[in-house]
N, C-alpha and C positions, 0 to 999 in steps of 0.2 A: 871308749870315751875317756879324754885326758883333762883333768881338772888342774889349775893352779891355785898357788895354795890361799887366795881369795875365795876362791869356787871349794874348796876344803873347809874353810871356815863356815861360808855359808850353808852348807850341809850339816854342819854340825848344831850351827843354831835350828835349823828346819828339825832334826831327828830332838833336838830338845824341844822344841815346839810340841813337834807331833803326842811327846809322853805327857805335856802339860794340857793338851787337846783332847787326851783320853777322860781325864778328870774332868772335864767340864760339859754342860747339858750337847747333846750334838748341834741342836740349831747356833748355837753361841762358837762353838767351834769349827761348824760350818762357814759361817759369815768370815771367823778370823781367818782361819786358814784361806780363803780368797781373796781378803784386804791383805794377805801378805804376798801372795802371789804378786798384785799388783803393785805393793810396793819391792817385791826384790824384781821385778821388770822395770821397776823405773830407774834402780841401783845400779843394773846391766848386767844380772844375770841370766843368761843363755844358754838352753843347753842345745850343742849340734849335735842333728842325724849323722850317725855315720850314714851314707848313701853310696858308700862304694860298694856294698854287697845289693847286686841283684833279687828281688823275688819273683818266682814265676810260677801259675798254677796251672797246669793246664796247659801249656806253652801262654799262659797268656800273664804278660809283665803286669806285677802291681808296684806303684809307689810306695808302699805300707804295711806291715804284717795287718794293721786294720782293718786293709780291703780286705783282706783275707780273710779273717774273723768275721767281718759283718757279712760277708758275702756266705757261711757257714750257718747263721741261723736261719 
């Protein structure tokens, strides 16, 4: 995964985020942390899959280590 140094900055605010998130009740911190989400999606942050590596279980192709996992419990 290759960040530029816009997507660097914005990390940086999220990891200071997240320590000021610790402090605060969880529900309050739950709510923020998803009104930020949505505003760093409307800023145009993205992050791409890499999707050149294959996963396969079984011989049987998943799009996800997700499938993966959820298919495990």
């Amino acid at each position: 995964m290759y960040f530029n140094s816009r997507s660097k900055e914005i990390l940086f605010i999220l990891r200071t985020a997240t320590k000021i998130f610790n402090f605060l009740p969880s529900e309050l911190s739950h709510v923020l942390a998803l009104k930020s989400l949505v505003v760093l999606t409307y800023l145009g942050f993205r992050v791409k899959a890499d999707t050149s590596k294959k996963l396969t279980f079984i011989n049987i192709p998943l799009r996800n280590k997700l499938g993966l996992a959820a298919g495990l419990d």
